[in-house]
N, C-alpha and C positions, 0 to 999 in steps of 0.2 A: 474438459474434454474437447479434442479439436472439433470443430467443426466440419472438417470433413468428413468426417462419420456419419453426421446427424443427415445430411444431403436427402433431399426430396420425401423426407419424415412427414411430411403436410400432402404430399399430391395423393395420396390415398388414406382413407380410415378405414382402420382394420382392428373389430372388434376381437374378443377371446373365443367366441364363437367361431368366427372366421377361420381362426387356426386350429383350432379342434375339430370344423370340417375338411380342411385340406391340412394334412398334420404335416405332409410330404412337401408341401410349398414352400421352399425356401424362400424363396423372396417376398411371401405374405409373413412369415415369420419375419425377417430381416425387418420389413416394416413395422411390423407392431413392437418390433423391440427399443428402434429406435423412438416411437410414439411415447412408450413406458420410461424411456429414460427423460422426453421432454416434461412427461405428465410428474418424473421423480419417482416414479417404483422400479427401482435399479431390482430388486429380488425379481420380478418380474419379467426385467429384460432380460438379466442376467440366465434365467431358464427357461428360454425364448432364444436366445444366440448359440445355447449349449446342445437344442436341437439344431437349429441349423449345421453347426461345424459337424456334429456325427454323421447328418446324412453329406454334406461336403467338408470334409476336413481342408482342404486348398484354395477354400474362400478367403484370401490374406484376410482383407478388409474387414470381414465377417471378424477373424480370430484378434485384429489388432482394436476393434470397437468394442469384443468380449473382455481382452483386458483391461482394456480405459474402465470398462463398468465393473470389472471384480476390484480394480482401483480403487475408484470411489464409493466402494463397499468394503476397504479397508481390508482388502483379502489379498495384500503384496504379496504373496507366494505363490495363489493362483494367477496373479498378474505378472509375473516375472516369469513364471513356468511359460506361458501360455505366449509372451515376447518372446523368449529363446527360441521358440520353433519357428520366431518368424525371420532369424538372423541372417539363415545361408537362403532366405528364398529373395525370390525377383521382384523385389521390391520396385515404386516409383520414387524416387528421391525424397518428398514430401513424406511419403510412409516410413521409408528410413528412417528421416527425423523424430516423426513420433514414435518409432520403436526404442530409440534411443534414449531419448529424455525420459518415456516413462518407466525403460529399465532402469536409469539410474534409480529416479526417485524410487519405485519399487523395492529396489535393493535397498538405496539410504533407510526406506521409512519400515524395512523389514528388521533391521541391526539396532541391538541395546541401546545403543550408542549412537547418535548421528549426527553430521557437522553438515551445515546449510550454509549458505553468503549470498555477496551479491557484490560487486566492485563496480563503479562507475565513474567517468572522468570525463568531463568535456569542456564547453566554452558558452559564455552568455553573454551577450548583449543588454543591456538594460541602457533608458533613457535616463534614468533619474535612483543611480545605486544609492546614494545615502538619503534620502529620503527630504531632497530638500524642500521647501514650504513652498507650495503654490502662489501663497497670501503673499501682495505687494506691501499689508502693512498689519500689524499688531494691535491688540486691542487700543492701545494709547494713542494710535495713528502713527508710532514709529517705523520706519520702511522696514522692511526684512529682506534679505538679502534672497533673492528665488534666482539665482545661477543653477540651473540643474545641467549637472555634468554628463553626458551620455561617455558611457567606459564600458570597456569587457572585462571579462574575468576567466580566468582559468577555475573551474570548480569538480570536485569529485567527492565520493563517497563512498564512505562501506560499513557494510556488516557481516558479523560470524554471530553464527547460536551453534548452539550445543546442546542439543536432551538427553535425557539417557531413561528410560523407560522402568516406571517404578514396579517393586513386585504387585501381582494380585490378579492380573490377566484385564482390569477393568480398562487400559489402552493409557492410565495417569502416567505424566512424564517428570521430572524434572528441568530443569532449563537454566542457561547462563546464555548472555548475548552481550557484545559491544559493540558500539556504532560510532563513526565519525564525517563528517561532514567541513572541508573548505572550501574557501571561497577567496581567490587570490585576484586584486582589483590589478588593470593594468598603470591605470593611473591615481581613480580618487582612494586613495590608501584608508580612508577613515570610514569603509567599507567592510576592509579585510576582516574574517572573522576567522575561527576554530573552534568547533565542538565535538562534545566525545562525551561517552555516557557508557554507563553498564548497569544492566539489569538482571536479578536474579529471581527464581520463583520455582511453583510448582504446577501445572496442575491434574485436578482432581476429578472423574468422572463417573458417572453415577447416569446411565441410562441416558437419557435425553438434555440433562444439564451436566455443566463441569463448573468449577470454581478454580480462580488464580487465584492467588497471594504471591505479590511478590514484593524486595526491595530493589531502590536504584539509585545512582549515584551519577553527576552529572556537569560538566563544568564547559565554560565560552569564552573564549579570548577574543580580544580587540586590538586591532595594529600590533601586535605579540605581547599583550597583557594581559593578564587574567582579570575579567570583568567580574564572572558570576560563577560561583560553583554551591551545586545545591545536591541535597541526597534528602529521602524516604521513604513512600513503598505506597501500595493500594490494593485493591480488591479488585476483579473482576468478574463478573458472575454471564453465563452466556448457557439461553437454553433452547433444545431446538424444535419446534413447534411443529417442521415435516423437511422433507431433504430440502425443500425451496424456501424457507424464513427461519430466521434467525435471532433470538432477541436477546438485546445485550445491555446488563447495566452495571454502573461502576464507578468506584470513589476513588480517588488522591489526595495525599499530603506531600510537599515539601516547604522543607525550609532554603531559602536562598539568601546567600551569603555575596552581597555586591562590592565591589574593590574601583576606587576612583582609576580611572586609564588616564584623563587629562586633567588641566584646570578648569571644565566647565563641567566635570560631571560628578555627580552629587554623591556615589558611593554607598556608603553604609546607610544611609539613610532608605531604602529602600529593602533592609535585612528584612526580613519576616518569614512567616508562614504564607504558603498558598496549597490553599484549598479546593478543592473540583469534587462534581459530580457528573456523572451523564447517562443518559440511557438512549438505546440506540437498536437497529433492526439493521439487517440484511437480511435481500430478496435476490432469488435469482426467477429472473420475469423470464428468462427461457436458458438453453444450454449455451447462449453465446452473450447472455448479457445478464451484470450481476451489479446491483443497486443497492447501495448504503445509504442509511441517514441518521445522525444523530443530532442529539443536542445536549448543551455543555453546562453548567453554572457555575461560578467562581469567585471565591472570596479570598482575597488577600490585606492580610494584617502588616503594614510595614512599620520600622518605628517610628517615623513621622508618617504622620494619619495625611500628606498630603502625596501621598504614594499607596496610600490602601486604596482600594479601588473591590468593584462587582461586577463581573461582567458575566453576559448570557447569550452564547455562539449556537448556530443551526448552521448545521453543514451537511453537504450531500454531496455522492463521488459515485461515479459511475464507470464499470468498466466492459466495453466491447468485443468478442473478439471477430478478427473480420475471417477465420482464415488462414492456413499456412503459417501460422505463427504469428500472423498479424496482430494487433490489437489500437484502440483509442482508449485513453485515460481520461477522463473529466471530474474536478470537482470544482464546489464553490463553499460560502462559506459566507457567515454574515456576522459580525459581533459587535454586542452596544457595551460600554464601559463608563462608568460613571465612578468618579474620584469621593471619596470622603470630606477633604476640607480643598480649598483653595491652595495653590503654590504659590508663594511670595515672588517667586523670581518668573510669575507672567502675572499674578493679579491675586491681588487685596482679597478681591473678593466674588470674582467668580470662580466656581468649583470646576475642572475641565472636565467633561463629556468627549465620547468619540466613539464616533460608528466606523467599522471596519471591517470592508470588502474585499474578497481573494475572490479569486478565480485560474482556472488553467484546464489547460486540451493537449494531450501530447498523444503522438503517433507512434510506435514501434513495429518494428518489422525485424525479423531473422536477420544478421550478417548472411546467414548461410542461403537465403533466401538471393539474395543481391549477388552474391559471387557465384549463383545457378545462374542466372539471368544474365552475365556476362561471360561464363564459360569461365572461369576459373576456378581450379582443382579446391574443394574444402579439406579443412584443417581439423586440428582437436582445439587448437586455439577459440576458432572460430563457432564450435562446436557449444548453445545457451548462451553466445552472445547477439546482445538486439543492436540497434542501430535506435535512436527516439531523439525524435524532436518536439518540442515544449513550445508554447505560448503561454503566458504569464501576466495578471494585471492585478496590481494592489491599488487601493483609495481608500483614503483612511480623512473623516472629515472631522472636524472639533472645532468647536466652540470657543476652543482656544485659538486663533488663527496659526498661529505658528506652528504647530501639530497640520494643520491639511497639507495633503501630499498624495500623489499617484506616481505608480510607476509604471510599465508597459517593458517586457522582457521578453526576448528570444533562446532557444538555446536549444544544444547540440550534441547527445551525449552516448558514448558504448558504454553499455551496461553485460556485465557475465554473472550470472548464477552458476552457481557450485553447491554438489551435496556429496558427501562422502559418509 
């Protein structure tokens, strides 16, 4: 829900009382409705905004805040009714916007059927794209070569889903989705990557939890070879504890199928199963700001036991919105990995370990936001496309010395959502 709605929800409290002594006060109402949707009682707000517009039906604001909250009460047809009346009025360009976006979604998420995306394409900087070693020498005291190349890259992305909403009125969908991801280097080529994937499932909803099940299928090329292509399925199970937390937990298998790209990489020997669990929460600590955290565990079986490995990830992501379409992205991530047996081709007989840091902060803003601000006419083009920029830092430390490595990355990208 934009933030603009929510605006000066805090400079007054105003209990239920309050409203049932001035029943006529629109603007004590207006308040407490906003207050009910920070506190998460959308029924509340919701019959709270519905007196207000009877006694002022041409409170835009009033009617475009009523349908964000029949929205997120999952009531698209009063949220779509309630948009249409606000089409031919005098809007401010910012309200536009939001009349916009949330008639589509409305529409999209009211039809049996509904097609969502998302396209992105832009440009990265990075100091150190292929991950060369820090370490001036290797356990033996052999030197290692630490030339790290700073390059750009042309990189883009996308996805399409598909639900189609099962019988029984309980909101269960079906769902099919594909995703792809490149990364085109301008110089260190042994960079280059391509991924692509599809996923298939259901899910199921039952009151306050729902269950996935799905499968998926998965593969990654190297300089234009196919390294790794793997397929599976999992579980997800997620149940909702009040409209502000969320609790999620959930298992994977695949199997991964690796293919040699040059003569220094090791191929099949790293075929196996891998294994995950995790369980995990979202909060939303207020209407503009929404907090995840999980944690991972992971056990992979390869056929040489010097490629099985365990590893156990804590990660957290946070998202902002500032505003007008604004927003800040943040996550981090932490993961320790500890190997099975020792690899011959770094040591006899140390087993390698590695801890491994992400991190990242990225900003977006409206296109449609930047071409008001310069006075240029908006488009349908332009129309759910962001503008975001990205900061980026991986450090990955081991025990093996030839494994440490950091990178520090920029980058620049239009991203468009689509729902049909």
């Amino acid at each position: 829900m934009s933030c603009m709605l929510l605006t000066g929800a805090a400079a007054q409290t105003v209990s239920y009382d309050d409203v049932l002594a001035k029943p006529d006060d629109i603007k004590l109402s207006y308040l407490y409705a906003q207050q009910q949707v920070i506190k998460g009682d959308l029924e509340q707000a919701s019959a709270a905004l519905e007196r207000v517009l009877l006694l002022q039906p041409n409170w835009d604001n009033a009617r475009l805040f009523y349908a964000a909250v029949l929205f997120r009460l999952a009531d698209m047809e009063g949220s779509a009714r309630e948009l249409r009346l606000l089409l031919d009025r005098p809007l401010s360009p910012a309200q536009e916007s939001e009349v916009k976006r949330y008639l589509a979604l409305a529409t999209a998420e009211s039809k049996a059927t509904r097609v969502s995306g998302r396209i992105a394409t832009g440009i990265r900087v990075d100091n150190n794209p292929d991950l060369t070693t820090s370490s001036s020498n290797d356990l033996n005291g052999n030197p290692l070569d630490t030339d790290a190349r700073v390059d750009g890259a042309f990189i883009a992305a996308s996805k399409i889903r598909i639900e189609h909403t099962l019988p029984g009125g309980s909101g269960s969908f079906a769902f099919i989705e594909a995703n792809g991801n490149i990364n085109e280097q301008f110089k260190v080529n042994e960079a280059d990557y391509l991924t692509g994937g599809v996923k298939a499932g259901a899910s199921f909803f039952h009151n306050d939890f729902n269950i996935t099940p799905y499968v998926t299928a998965a593969g990654l090329t190297l300089q234009q070879q196919l390294y790794r292509s793997e397929f599976g399925g999992g579980l997800l199970a997620e149940y909702t504890v009040n409209p502000r937390l969320s609790l999620v937990v959930g298992a994977q298998g695949i199997y991964q199928d690796f293919r040699a790209v040059s003569s220094d990489s090791v191929g099949s020997a790293r075929d196996g199963w891998l294994g995950s669990a995790n369980g995990g929460f979202t909060v939303r600590t207020s209407e503009t700001n929404r907090l995840s955290g999980r944690i991972s565990g992971y056990k992979k079986n390869a056929d040489n036991d010097s490629y099985s490995y365990e590893a156990l990830e804590l990660a957290v992501s946070d998202m902002l919105l500032l505003g007008k379409g604004q927003y800040i992205l943040g996550s981090l991530s932490y993961r320790w990995q500890n190997y099975d047996q020792p690899d011959p081709n770094y040591s006899a007989t140390v087993t390698r370990k590695d801890k491994l840091l992400k991190a990242r902060i990225a900003y977006g803003v409206p296109v449609n936001n930047i071409l008001e601000l310069i006075n240029v006419p908006q488009g349908k083009i332009s129309e759910g496309m962001n503008l975001q920029f990205g900061v980026s830092y991986l450090d990955q430390d081991s025990n093996i010395p030839n494994f440490d490595a950091d990178s520090l990355s920029v980058d620049v990208m239009f991203a468009k959502r689509f729902t049909y």
